[in-house]
Structures are given as C-alpha cells and as structure tokens.
py3Dmol code that shows the C-alpha trace and the ligand (Angstrom):
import py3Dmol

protein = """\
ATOM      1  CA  UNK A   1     108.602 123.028  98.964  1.00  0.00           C
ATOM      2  CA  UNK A   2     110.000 119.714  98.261  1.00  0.00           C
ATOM      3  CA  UNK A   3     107.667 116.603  99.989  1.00  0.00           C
ATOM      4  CA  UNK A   4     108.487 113.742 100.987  1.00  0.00           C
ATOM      5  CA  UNK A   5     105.167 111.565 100.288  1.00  0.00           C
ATOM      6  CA  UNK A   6     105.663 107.582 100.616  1.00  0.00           C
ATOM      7  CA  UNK A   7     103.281 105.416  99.844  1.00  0.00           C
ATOM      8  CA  UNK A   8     104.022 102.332 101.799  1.00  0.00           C
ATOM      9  CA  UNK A   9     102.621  99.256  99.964  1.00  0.00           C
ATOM     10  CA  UNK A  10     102.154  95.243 101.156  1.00  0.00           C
ATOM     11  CA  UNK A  11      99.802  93.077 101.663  1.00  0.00           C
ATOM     12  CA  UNK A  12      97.814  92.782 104.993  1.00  0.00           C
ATOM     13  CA  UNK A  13     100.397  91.901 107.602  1.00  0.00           C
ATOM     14  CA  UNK A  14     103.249  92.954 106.145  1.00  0.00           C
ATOM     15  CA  UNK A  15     103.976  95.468 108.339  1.00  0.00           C
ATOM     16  CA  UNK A  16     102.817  98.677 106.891  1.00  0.00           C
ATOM     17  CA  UNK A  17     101.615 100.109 110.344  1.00  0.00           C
ATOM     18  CA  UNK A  18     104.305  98.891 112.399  1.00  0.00           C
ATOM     19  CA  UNK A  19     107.270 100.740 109.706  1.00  0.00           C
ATOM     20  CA  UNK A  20     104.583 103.884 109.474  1.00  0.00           C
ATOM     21  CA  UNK A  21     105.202 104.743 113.279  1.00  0.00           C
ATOM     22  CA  UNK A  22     108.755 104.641 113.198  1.00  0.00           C
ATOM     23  CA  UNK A  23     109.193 106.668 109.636  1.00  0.00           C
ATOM     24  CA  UNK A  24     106.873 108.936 110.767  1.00  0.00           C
ATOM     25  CA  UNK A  25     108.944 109.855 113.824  1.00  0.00           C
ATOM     26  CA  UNK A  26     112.269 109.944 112.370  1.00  0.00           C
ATOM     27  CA  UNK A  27     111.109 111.965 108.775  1.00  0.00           C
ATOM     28  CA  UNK A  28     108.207 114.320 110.436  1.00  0.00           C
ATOM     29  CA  UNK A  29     105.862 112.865 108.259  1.00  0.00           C
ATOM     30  CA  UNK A  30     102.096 112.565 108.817  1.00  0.00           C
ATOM     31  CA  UNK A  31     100.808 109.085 108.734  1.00  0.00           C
ATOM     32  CA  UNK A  32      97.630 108.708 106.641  1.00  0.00           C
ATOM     33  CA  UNK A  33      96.160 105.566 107.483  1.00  0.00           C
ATOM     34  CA  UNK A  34      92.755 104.768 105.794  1.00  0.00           C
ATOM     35  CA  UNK A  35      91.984 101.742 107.867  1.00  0.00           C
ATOM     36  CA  UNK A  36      92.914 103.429 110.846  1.00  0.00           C
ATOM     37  CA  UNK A  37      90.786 106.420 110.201  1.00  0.00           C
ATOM     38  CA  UNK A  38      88.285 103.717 109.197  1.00  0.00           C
ATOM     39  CA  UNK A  39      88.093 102.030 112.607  1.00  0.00           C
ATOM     40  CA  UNK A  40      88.086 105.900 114.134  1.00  0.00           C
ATOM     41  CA  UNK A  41      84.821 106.139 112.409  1.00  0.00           C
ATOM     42  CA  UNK A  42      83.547 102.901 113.911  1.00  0.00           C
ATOM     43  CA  UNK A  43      84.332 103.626 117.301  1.00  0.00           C
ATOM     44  CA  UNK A  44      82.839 106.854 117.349  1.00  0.00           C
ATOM     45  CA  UNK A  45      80.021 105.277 115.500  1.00  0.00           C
ATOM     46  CA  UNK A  46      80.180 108.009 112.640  1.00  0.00           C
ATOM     47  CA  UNK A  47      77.790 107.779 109.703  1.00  0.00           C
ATOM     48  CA  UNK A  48      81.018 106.474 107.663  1.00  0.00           C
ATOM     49  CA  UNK A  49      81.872 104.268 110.240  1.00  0.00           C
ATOM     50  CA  UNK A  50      78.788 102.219 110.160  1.00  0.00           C
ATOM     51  CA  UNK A  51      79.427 102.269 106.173  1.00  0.00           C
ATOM     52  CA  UNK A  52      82.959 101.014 106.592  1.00  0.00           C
ATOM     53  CA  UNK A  53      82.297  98.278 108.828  1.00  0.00           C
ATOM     54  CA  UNK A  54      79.772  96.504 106.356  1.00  0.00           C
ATOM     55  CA  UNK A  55      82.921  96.106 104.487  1.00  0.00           C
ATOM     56  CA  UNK A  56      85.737  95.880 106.748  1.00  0.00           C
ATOM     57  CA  UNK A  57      84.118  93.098 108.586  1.00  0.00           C
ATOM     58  CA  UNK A  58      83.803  90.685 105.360  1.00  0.00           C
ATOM     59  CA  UNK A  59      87.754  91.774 104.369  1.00  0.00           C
ATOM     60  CA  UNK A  60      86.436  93.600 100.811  1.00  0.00           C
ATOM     61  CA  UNK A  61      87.341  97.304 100.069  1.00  0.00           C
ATOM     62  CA  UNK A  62      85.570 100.080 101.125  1.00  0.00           C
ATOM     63  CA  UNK A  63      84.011 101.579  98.141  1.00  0.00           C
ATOM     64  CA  UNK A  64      86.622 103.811  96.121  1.00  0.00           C
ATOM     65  CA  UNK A  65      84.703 107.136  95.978  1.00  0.00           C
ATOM     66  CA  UNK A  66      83.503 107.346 100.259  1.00  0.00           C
ATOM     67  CA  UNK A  67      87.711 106.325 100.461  1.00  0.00           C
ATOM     68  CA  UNK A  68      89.119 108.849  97.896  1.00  0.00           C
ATOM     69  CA  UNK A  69      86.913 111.842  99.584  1.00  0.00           C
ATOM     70  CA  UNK A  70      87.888 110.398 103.371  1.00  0.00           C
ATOM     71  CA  UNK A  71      91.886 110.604 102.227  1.00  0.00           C
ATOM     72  CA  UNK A  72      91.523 114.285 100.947  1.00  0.00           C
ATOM     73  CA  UNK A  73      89.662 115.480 103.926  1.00  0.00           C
ATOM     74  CA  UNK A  74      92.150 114.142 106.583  1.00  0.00           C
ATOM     75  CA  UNK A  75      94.966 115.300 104.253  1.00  0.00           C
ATOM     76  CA  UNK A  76      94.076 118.659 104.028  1.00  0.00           C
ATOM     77  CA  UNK A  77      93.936 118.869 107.998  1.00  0.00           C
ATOM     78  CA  UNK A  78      97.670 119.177 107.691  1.00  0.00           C
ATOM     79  CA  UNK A  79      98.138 121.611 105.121  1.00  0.00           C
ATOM     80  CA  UNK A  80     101.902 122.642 106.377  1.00  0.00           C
ATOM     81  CA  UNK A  81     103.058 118.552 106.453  1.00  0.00           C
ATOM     82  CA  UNK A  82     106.706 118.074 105.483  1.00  0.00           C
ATOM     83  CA  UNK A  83     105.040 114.878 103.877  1.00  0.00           C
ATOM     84  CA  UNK A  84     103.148 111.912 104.028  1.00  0.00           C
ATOM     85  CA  UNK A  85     103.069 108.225 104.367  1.00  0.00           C
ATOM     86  CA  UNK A  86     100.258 106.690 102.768  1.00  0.00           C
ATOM     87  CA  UNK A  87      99.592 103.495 104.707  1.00  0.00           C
ATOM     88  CA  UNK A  88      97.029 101.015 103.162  1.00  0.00           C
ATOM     89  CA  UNK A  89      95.977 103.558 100.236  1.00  0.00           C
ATOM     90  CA  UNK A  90      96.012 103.602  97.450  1.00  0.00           C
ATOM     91  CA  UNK A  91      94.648 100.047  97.461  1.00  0.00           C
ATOM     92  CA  UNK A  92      93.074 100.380  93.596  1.00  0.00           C
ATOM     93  CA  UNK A  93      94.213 102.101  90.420  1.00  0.00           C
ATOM     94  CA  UNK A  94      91.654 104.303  91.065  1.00  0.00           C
ATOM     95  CA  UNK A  95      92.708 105.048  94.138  1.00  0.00           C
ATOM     96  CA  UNK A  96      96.509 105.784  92.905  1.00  0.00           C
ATOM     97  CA  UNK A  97      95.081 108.172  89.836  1.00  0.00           C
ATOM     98  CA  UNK A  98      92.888 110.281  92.898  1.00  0.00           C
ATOM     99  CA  UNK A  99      95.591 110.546  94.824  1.00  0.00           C
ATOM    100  CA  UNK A 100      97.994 111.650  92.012  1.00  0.00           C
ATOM    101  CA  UNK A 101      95.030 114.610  90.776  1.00  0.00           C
ATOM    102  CA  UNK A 102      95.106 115.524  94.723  1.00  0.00           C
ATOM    103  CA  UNK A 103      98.650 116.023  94.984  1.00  0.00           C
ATOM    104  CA  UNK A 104      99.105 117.770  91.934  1.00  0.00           C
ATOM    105  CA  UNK A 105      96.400 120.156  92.949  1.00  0.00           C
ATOM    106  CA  UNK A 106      99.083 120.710  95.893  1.00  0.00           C
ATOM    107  CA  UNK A 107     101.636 121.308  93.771  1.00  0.00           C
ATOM    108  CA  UNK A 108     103.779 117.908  95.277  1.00  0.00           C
ATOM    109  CA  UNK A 109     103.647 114.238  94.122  1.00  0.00           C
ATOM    110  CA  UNK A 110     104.510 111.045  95.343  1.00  0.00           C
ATOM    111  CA  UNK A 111     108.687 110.621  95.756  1.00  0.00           C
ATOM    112  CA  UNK A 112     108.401 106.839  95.724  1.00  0.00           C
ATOM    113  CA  UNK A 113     106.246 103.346  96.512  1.00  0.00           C
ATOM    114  CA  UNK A 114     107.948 101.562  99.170  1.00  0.00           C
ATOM    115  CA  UNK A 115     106.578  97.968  99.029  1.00  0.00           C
ATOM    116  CA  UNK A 116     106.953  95.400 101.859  1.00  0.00           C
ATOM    117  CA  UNK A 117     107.556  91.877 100.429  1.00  0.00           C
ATOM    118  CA  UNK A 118     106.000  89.000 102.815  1.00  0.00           C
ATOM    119  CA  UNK A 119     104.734  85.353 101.558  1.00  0.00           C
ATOM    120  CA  UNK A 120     101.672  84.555 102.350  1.00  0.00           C
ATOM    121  CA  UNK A 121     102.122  81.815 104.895  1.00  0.00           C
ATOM    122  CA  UNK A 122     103.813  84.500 107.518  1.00  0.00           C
ATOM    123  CA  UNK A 123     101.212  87.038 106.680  1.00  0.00           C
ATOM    124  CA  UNK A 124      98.549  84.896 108.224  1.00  0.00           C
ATOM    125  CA  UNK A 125     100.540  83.726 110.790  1.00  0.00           C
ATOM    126  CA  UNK A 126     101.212  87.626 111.583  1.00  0.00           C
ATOM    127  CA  UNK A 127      97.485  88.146 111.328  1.00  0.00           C
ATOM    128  CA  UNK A 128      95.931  85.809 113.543  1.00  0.00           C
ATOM    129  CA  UNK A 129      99.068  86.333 115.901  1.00  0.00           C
ATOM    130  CA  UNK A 130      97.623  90.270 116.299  1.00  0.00           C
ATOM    131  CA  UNK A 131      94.039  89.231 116.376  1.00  0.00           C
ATOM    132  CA  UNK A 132      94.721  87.535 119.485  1.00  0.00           C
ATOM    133  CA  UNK A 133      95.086  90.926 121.174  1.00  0.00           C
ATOM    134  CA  UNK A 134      94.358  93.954 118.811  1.00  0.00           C
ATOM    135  CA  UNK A 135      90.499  93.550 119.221  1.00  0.00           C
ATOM    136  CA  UNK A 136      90.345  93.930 115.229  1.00  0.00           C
ATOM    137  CA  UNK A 137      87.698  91.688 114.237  1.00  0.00           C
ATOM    138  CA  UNK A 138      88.706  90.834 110.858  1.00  0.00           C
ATOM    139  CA  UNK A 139      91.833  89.158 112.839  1.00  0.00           C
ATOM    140  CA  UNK A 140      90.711  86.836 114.060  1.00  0.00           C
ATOM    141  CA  UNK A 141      88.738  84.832 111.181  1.00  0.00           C
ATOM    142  CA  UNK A 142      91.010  82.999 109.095  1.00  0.00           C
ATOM    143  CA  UNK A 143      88.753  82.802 106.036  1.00  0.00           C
ATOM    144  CA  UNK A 144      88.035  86.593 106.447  1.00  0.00           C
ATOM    145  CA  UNK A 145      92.200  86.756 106.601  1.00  0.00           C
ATOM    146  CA  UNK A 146      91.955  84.834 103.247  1.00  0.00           C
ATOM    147  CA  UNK A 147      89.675  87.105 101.739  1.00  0.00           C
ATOM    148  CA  UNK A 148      91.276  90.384 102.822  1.00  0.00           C
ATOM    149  CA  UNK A 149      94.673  88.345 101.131  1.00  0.00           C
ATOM    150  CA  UNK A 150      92.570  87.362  97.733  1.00  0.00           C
ATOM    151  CA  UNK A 151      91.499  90.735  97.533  1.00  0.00           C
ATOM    152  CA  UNK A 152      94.503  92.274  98.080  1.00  0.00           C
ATOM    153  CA  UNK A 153      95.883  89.444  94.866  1.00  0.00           C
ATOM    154  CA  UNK A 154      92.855  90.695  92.703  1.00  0.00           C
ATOM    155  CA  UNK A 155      92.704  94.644  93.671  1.00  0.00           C
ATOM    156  CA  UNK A 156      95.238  95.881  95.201  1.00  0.00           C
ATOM    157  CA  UNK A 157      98.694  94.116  93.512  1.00  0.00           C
ATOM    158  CA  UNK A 158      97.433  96.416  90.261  1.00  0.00           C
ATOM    159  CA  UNK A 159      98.322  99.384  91.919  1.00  0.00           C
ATOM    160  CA  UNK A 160     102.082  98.500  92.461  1.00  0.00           C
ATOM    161  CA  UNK A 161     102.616  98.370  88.174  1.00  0.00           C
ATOM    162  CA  UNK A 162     100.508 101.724  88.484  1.00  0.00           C
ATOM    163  CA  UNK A 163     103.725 103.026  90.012  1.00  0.00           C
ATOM    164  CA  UNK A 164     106.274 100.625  88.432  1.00  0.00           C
ATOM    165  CA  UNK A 165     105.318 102.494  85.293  1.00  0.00           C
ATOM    166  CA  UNK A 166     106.101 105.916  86.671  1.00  0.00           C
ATOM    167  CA  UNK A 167     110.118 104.573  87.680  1.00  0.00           C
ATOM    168  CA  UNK A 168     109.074 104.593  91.174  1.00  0.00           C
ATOM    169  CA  UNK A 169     108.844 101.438  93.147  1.00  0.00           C
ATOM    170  CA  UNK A 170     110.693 100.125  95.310  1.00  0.00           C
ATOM    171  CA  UNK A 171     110.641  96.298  96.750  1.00  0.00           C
ATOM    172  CA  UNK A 172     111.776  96.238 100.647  1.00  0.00           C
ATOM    173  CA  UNK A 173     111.829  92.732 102.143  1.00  0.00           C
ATOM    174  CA  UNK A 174     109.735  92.078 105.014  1.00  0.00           C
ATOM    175  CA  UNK A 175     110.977  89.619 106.668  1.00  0.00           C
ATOM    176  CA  UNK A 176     113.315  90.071 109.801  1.00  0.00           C
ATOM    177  CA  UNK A 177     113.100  92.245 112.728  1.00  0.00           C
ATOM    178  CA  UNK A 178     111.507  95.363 113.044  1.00  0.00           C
ATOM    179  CA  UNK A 179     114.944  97.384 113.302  1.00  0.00           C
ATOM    180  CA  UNK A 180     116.678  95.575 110.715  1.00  0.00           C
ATOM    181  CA  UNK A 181     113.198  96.463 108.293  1.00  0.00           C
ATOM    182  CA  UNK A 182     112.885  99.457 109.332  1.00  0.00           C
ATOM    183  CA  UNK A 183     116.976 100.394 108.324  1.00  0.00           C
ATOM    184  CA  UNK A 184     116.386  99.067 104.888  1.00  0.00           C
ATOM    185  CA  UNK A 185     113.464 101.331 104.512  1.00  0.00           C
ATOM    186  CA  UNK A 186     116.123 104.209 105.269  1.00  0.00           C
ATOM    187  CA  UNK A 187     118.477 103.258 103.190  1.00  0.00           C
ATOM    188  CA  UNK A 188     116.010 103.159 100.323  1.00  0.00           C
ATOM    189  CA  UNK A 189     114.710 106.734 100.976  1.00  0.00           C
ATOM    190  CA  UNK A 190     118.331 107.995 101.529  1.00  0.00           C
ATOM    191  CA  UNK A 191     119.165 106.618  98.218  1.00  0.00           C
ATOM    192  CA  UNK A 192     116.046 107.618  96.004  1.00  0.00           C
ATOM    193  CA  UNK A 193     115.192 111.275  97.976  1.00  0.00           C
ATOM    194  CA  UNK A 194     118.494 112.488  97.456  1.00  0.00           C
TER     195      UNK A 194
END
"""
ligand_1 = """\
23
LIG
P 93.964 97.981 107.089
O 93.932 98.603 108.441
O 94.800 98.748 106.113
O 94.330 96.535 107.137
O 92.473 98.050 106.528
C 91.417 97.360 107.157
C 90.197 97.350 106.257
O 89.765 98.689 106.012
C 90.404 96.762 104.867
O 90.267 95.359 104.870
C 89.299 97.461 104.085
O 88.042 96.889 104.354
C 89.297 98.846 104.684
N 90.235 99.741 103.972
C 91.367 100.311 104.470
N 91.977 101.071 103.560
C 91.217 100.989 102.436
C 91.330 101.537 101.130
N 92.367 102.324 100.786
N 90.340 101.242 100.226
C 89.308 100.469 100.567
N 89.167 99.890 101.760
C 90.094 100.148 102.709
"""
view = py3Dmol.view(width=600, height=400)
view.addModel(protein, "pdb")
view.setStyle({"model": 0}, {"cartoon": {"style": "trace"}})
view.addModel(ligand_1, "xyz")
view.setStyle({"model": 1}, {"stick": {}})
view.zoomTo()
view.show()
C-alpha cells in the first residue's frame, strides 16, 4: 500500500496544528501530534506527563528516547492509516533517523517534508495572541516563547537538511489566511504524490 506520510515542519507558531486539522480531513490521514499527546499526558497526569511538563514548561525538548518510544506507540494504534501527518516531530536528527527505522519496519516512508515558512516577529505575535486563550502555559511567557524559538534555531532547523538531503522538502509560505495556506499545501502534495 502506497502512504501518504507528511511531516509538517515550522517553527512554533507557524501553523503546523491549524494546517494538520484541515489535511487530515480532506487526505484521511491520522494526525500525530507529539505535543498534543504530550499535554494528553499532563492532563491525565500520566507518569509521562509529569516528565513532559518539566520540559514543556521551560520551552526545551522532551528528551529524544521517552519521544521516539511515545511516537511509535500512538502510531501503531492505527495500524490500517492511509497515512500520517507528523506534526511537531521529528524535532532532532535523531528524531528523523527513528522515525525513518520505524517506517521502514512498516514497509512505507515519508512522501515529503512540508515546511511552513514564518519570520520570527509574527511567530511571537501568533504565540502570545493564542496564549491569551489556549490555556497553554508556555504561551503566555514571552522569554519562554524565545526559548522554545532558540531551540527550535539550534535543534530543530537540522532536521529540515536531514530531509533536504533525501530530495524531499518542500518550503510552503506561511503567511496569509488559513484557506489560502492551506491550498498551497494541496497544490504541493498534488504535485509531489502524484
Ligand atoms: P508543540 O505543541 O509542538 O508546540 O510542542 C510543545 C512542547 O512539547 C515543546 O516545546 C516541547 O517541550 C514538547 N515537544 C513536542 N514535540 C516534541 C518533540 N518531537 N521532541 C521533543 N519535545 C517535544
């Protein structure tokens, strides 16, 4: 069976969740979000929760290896998934290389990176513009916003040459409205998936 797995890159505030929910609906994809699944674990005050937060709440990275094992086990509860978007992971090159040995253990791979491209300036507008009502606590800080942004710089921005090398990102500008984002994303999966 051929999959359609996106990973859908950008910074925090880019837009990644927001594009997720409508690609999701229109492709029958299952969305894998780690920090969603994250803050799952916080609310129902899981063992990893409590772990996570430590993090979360200072904007650094959850370690790699409690991540990499989270991903596989919420993966695998939808074996028969047309695909999947992969929304804030891989967010290391460690993170890409796991999820490449996973996949190929499932016989699929990823199709393509589709990266989000927002300046800083409007990401932390964005940010502390949701903090006001999405109760996420490392909204509303703007020197935890920083940090998530500096780590994102110093961690995460690796990951996107990790899949420039393999001929298979894509840059998708972020700016505009939702719709007119969320068509360019389309028109970059009609044109690579085909
Ligand atoms: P997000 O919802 O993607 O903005 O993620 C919120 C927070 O969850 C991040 O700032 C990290 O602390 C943690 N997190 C989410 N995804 C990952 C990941 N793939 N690797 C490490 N930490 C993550």
């Amino acid at each position: 069976m051929n999959m359609l797995n996106i990973v859908l890159f950008g910074p925090p505030g880019a837009g990644k969740g927001t594009q997720s929910a409508k690609l999701i609906e229109k492709y029958q994809l299952v969305h894998l979000s780690t920090g969603d699944i994250f803050r799952a674990n916080i609310k129902g005050g899981t063992e990893l929760g409590n772990l996570a937060k430590s993090f979360m709440d200072q904007g650094q990275l959850v370690p790699d290896e409690v991540t990499i094992r989270m991903l596989e086990s919420e993966a695998d509860k939808s074996p028969d998934a047309k695909g999947y978007i992969f929304d804030g992971f891989p967010r290391t090159p460690a993170q890409a290389k796991a999820l490449d040995n996973f996949l190929a253990t499932k016989n699929t791979s990823i199709t393509m990176m589709l990266a989000l491209e927002v300046e800083e300036e409007e990401l932390k507008k964005r940010l502390l513009l949701r903090g006001q009502d999405s109760g996420r606590p490392d909204d509303k800080d703007p020197a935890i916003i920083q940090k998530r942004i500096d780590v994102y710089r110093n961690e995460t921005e690796p990951v996107r040459d990790y899949y420039q090398a393999q001929n298979k990102y894509t840059g998708i500008d972020g700016i505009g409205s939702i719709d007119d984002i969320f068509s360019r994303l389309c028109d970059a999966i009609r044109s690579i998936a085909n």
